[in-house]
N, C-alpha and C positions, 0 to 999 in steps of 0.2 A: 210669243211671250218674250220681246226683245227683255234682257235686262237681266232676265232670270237663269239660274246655274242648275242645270240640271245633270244628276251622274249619269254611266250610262251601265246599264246591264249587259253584256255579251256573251251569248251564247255562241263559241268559234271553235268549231271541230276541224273545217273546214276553209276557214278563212283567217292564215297567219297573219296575214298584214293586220286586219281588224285586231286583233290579240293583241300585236306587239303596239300598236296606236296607241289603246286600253291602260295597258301596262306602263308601257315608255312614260307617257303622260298623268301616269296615275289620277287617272279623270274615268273609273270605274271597277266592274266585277268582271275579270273573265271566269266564265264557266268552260273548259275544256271540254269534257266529259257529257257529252248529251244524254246522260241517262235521268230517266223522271228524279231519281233519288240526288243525284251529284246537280240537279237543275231548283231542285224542290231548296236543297242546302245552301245554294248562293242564292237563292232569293229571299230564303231567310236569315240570314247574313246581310243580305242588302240590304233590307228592310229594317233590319236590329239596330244598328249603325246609323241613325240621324247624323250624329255632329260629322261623323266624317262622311256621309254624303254628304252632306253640304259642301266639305273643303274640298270632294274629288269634285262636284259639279263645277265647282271656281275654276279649279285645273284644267276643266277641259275647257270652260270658254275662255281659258289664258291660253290653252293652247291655238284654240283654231281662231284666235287675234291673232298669235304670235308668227305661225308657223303652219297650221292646218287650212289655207284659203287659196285662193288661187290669185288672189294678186300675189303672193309671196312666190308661189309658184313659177309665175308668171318673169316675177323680179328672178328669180333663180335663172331660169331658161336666158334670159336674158343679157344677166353676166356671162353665162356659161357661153354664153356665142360672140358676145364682145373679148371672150379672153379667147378666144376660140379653141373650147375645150369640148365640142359636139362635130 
């Protein structure tokens, strides 16, 4: 579905990096907490929320244009060896 802004739900007890993506980006829900009840709650929150899913779904496909891709990545690595900082 090229074109389309989709938020994202996260479920991350165990995966920081995921969480802080989430959040940094404000392009979703982190759910901490993996219990049915604290899982059941953010997705009823998620769901409640239409207009601001839609603006964190924006957020995230500005992010992974902006800075979430690997050409950027790629640009990165790339300075970082022409300045010779690796």
């Amino acid at each position: 579905m090229i074109g389309k802004s989709f938020p994202t739900l996260s479920v991350t007890n165990n995966l920081p990096e995921a969480s802080e993506i989430v959040k940094h980006n404000n392009c979703g829900v982190v759910i901490e907490d993996k219990t049915p009840h604290s899982i059941a709650n953010g997705i009823n929150n998620f769901v409640n929320s239409i207009q601001k899913d839609s603006e964190i779904g924006m957020n995230g496909q500005h992010a992974i244009k902006k800075a979430l891709n690997w050409k950027m990545e790629i640009n990165k690595l790339m300075q970082n060896i022409e300045n010779n900082e690796i």
